[in-house]
Phi, psi and omega in degrees: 000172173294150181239131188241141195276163150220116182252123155328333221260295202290300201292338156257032174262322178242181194261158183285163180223136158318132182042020168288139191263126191264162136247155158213164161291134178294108193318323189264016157181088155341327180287306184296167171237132161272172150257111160204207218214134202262153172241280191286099147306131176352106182096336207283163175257130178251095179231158178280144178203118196024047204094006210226182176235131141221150199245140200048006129135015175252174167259151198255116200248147183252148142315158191302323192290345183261324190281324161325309186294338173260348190292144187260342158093109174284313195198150189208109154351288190295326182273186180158067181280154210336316189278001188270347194290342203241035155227143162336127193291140174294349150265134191223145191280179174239136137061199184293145154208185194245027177252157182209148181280112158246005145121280196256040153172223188188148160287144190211122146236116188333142165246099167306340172312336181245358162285106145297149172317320168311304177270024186277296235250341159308147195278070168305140206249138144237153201247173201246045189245124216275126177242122168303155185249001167348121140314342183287311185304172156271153177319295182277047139309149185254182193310144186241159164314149139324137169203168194250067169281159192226160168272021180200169227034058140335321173244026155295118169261158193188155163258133192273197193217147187290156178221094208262000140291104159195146179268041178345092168257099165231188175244146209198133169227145167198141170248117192138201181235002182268200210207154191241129186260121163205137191223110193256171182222085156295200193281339217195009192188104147338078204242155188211094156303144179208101179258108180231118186320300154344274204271020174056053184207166207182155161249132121293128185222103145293091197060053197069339207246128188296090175288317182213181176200151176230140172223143183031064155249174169314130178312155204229126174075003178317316177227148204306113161254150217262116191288141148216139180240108216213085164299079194243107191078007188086045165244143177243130169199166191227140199226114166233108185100356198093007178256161179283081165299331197196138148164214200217134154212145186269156182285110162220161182299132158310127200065059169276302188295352150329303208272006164305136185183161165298139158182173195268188192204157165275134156282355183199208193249010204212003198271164175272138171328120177232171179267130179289136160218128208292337160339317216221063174341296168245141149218172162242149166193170230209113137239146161051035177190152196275153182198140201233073177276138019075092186032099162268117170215137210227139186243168172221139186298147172263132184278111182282074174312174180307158182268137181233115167215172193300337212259349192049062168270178142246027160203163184235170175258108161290000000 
């Protein structure tokens, strides 16, 4: 069988951290060990709420660097097993565009032929919407939720649940003096980059509303760099080299995720309202400038059920 390290060490030198992976014996059978992973530190009350952890009655949010450790993998450009080849690639450009498929990422080159006076400033998107790769499924089945499915206990039922934590990791170069678009949809929040590399600048936008900006910094994505884009805990952020260029985190209120729900959102300061939709997660877009993307990988946050205890509470005591 797997054989496992375990150090021993660390934990009577210091106190446990939050989403550090423990082993102990498993209480209803000693021979055994459980693995797991602590959410509720000594005092604090923990409850689950649509996925999410919360403590004393706040959400509890990670870092990028802890959410790397944890990210679950949705999709990886370079792979691509048998039953996924006879179904529609899950990022797909809209309508005419200039993106093409380079077997592990994809390409966007401006076409003048379709710039119009009209058409200088539209954006072409290619967008993220996640297929099953079931053999149960059909080839033309249409786009489906994020959900927190797993590839074992296959044979537990349960209803799965949407999963509005995700991460985009590609490598990404542009060239040129227009600007690069990336747009992630949660269930409930518009989140939008509006970039331009050239000149070392950038927007951050939530729900139309102008959150962060980076000005007059050193050009950026100029040679292929590896870009994340990242929607985490009803947190945002663009990560390019390991750096923090842009982000976001709301202010919030105890029992905020309680009040989580669709609802509509601006795409701009000036836009008229649309219904957010989780289909279609992520995109990229392109005005006026070539862009060379790379090992495309889009991860997902773990979906926390519900708390089941004997007393039928929906929060513990850690």
């Amino acid at each position: 069988g797997d054989r496992l390290l375990i150090d021993k060490l660390t934990l009577a030198l210091r106190p446990p951290r939050r989403w550090e992976v423990v082993v102990f014996r498993c209480p209803r059978r000693a021979s055994q060990y459980c693995i797991k992973r602590i959410v509720g530190l000594p005092g604090e009350t923990v409850q689950i709420v649509k996925g999410e952890v919360l403590v004393n009655g706040r959400r509890v949010r990670k870092s990028l660097s802890q959410f790397r450790k944890m990210a679950i993998l949705v999709h990886d450009t370079r792979f691509r097993h048998g039953a996924q080849r006879q179904r529609p690639w899950p990022w797909q450009a809209t309508g005419e565009t200039g993106w093409r498929s380079t077997g592990a990422g994809f390409r966007y080159v401006p076409d003048a032929s379709r710039q119009t006076p009209e058409k200088t400033r539209q954006v072409e998107w290619l967008e993220f919407q996640y297929r099953s790769g079931s053999p149960a499924k059909p080839p033309d089945a249409g786009p489906i939720l994020v959900s927190d499915d797993y590839g074992y206990n296959q044979s537990l039922s349960r209803p799965l649940q949407e999963v509005n934590d995700l991460l985009l990791v590609c490598r990404v170069k542009v060239s040129g003096a227009g600007e690069l678009y990336l747009r992630a949809a949660t269930a409930d929040r518009l989140f939008e980059a509006r970039l331009q590399p050239a000149a070392g600048s950038g927007q951050l936008y939530a729900d139309g509303n102008l959150v962060d900006q980076l000005v007059d910094r050193e050009p950026f994505l100029g040679g292929p760099q590896l870009l994340e884009w990242t929607t985490i805990d009803g947190t945002c952020r663009l990560v390019v080299d390991g750096r923090l260029l842009l982000g976001y985190t709301p202010a919030e209120r105890a029992g905020d995720a309680r009040r989580r729900g669709t609802t509509a959102v601006a795409t701009g300061k000036t836009a008229e309202p649309v219904a957010v939709s989780s289909l279609w997660p992520l995109g990229i877009g392109a005005v006026n400038v070539e862009v060379e993307t790379a090992n495309l990988q889009v991860y997902r946050d773990v979906y926390y059920t519900k708390l089941r205890t004997a007393a039928g509470r929906d929060r513990v005591k850690a």
